[in-house]
N, CA, C and O atoms as a GROMACS GRO file, in nm:
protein
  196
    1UNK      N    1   0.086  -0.116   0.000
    1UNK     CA    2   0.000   0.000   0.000
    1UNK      C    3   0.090   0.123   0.000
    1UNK      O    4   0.176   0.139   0.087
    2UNK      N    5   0.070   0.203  -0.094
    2UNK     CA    6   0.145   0.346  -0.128
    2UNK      C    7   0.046   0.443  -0.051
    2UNK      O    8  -0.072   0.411  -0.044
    3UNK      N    9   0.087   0.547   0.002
    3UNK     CA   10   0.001   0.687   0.009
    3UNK      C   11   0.080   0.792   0.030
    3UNK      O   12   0.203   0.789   0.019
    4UNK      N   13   0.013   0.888   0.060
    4UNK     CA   14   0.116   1.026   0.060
    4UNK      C   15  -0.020   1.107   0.081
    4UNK      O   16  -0.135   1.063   0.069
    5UNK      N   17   0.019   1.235   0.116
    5UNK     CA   18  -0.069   1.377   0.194
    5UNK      C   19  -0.093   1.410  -0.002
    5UNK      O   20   0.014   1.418  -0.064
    6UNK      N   21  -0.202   1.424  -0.071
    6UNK     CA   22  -0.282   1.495  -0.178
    6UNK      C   23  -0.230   1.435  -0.258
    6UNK      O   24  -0.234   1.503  -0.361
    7UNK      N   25  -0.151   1.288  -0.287
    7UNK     CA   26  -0.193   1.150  -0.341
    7UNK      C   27  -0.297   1.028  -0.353
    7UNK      O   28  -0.350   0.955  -0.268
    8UNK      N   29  -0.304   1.034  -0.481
    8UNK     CA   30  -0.419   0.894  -0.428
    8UNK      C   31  -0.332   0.784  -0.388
    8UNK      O   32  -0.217   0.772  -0.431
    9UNK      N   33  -0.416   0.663  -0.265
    9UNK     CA   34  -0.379   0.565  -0.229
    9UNK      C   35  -0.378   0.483  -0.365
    9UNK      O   36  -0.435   0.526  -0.465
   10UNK      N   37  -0.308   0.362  -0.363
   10UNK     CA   38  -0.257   0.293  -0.414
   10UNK      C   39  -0.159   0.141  -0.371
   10UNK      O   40  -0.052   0.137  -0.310
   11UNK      N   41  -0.265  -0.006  -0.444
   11UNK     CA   42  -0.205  -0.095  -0.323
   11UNK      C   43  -0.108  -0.181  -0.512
   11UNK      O   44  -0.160  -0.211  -0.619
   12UNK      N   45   0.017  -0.189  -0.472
   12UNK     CA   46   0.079  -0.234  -0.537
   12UNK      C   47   0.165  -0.382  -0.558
   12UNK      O   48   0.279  -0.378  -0.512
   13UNK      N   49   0.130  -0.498  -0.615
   13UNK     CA   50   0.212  -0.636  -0.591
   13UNK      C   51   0.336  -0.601  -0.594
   13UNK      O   52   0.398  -0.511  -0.652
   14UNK      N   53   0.366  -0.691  -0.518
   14UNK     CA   54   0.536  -0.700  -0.547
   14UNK      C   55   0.610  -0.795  -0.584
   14UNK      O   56   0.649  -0.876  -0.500
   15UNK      N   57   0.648  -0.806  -0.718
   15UNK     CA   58   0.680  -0.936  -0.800
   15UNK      C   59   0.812  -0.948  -0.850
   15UNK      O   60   0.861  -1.032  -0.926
   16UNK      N   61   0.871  -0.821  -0.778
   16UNK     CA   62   1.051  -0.812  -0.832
   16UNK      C   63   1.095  -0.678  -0.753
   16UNK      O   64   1.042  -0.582  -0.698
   17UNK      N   65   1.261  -0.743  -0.788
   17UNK     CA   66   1.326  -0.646  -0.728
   17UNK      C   67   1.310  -0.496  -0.719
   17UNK      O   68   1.352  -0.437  -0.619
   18UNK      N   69   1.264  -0.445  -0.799
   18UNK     CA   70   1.286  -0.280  -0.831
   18UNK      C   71   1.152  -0.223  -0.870
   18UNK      O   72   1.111  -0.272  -0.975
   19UNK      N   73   1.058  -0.118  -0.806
   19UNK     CA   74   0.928  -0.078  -0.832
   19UNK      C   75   0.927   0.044  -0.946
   19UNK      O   76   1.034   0.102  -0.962
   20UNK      N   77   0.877   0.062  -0.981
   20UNK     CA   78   0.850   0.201  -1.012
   20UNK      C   79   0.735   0.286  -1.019
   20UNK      O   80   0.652   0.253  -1.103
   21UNK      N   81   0.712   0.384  -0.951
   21UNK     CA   82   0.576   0.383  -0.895
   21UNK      C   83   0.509   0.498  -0.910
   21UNK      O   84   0.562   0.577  -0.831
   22UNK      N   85   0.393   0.568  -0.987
   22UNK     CA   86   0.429   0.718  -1.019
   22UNK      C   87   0.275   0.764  -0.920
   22UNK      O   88   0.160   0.723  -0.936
   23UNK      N   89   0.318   0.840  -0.840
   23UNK     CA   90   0.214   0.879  -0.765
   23UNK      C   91   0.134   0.990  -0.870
   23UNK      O   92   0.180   1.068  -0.953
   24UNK      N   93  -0.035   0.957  -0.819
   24UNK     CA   94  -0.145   1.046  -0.911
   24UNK      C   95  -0.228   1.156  -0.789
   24UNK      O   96  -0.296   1.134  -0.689
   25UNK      N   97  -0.176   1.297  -0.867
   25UNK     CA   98  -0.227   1.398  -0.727
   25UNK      C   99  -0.356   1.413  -0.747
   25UNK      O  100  -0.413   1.419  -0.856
   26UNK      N  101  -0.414   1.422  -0.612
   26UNK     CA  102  -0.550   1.461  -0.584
   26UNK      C  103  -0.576   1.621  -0.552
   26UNK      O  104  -0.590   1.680  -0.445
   27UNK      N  105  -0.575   1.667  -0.688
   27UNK     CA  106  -0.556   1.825  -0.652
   27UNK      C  107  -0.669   1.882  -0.604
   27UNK      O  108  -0.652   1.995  -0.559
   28UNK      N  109  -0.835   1.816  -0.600
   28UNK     CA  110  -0.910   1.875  -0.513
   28UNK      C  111  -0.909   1.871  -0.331
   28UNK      O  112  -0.981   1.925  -0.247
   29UNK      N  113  -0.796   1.785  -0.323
   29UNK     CA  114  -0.817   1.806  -0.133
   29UNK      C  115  -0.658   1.871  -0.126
   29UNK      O  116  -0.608   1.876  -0.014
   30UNK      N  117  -0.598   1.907  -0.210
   30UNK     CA  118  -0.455   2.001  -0.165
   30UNK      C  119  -0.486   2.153  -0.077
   30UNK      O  120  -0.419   2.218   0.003
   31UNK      N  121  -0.627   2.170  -0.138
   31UNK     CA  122  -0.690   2.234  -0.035
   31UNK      C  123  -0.731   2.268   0.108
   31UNK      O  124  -0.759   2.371   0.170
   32UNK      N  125  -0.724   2.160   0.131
   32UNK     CA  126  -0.710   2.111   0.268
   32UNK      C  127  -0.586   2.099   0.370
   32UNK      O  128  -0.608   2.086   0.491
   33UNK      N  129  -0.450   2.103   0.319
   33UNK     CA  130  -0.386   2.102   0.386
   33UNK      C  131  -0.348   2.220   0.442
   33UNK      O  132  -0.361   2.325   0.379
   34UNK      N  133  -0.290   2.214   0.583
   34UNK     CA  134  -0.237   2.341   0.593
   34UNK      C  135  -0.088   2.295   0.683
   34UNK      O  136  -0.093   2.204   0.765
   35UNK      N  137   0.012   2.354   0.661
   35UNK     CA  138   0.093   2.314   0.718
   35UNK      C  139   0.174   2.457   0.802
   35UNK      O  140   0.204   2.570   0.762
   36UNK      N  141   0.190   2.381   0.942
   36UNK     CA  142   0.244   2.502   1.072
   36UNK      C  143   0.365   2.479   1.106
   36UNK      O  144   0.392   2.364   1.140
   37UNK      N  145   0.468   2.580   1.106
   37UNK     CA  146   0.571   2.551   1.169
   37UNK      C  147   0.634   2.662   1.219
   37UNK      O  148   0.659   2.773   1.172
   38UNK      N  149   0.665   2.570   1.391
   38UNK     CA  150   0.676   2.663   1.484
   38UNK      C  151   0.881   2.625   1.545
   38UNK      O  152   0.934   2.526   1.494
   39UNK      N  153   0.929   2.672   1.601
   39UNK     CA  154   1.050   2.660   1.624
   39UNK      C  155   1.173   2.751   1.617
   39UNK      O  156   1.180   2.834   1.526
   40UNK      N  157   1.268   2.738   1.707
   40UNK     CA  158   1.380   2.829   1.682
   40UNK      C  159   1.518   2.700   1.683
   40UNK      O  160   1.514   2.587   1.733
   41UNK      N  161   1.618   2.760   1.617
   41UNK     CA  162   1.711   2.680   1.562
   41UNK      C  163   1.848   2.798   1.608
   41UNK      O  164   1.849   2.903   1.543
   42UNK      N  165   1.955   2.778   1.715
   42UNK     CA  166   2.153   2.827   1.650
   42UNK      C  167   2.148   2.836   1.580
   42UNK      O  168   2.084   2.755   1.515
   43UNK      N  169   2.219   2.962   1.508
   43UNK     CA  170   2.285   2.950   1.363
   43UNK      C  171   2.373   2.811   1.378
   43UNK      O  172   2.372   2.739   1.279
   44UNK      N  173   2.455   2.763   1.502
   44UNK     CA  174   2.560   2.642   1.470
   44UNK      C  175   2.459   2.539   1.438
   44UNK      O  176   2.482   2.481   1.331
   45UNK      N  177   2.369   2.505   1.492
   45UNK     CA  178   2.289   2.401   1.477
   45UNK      C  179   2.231   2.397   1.355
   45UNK      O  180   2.173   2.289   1.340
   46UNK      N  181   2.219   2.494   1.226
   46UNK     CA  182   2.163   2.516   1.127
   46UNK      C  183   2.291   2.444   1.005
   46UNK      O  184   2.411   2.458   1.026
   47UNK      N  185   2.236   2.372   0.885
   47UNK     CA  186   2.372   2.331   0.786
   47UNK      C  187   2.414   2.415   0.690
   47UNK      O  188   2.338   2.486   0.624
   48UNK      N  189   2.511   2.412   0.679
   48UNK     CA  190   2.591   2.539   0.562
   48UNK      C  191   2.516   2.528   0.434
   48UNK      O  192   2.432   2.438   0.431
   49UNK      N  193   2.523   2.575   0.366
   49UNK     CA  194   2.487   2.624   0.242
   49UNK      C  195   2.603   2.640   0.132
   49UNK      O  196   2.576   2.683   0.020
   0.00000   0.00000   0.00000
């Protein structure tokens, strides 16, 4: 079973080594997400660029 956040689910056999698997977006509930982010971070604790 495949899924992902504004992917459709998807249940896939597995009959060999190597998948390839192309996820199909569900662009009417992308609507729905909302994503929050809260936090403080060091500059040392942060990775170079």
């Amino acid at each position: 079973m495949i899924s992902s956040v504004g992917f459709e689910t998807q249940e896939v056999t597995v009959n060999q080594a190597q998948l390839n698997i192309v996820l199909r977006q569900k662009a009417a509930e992308m609507d729905q997400v909302v994503v929050v982010g809260y936090g403080t971070r060091k500059k040392v604790m942060l990775p170079e660029r």
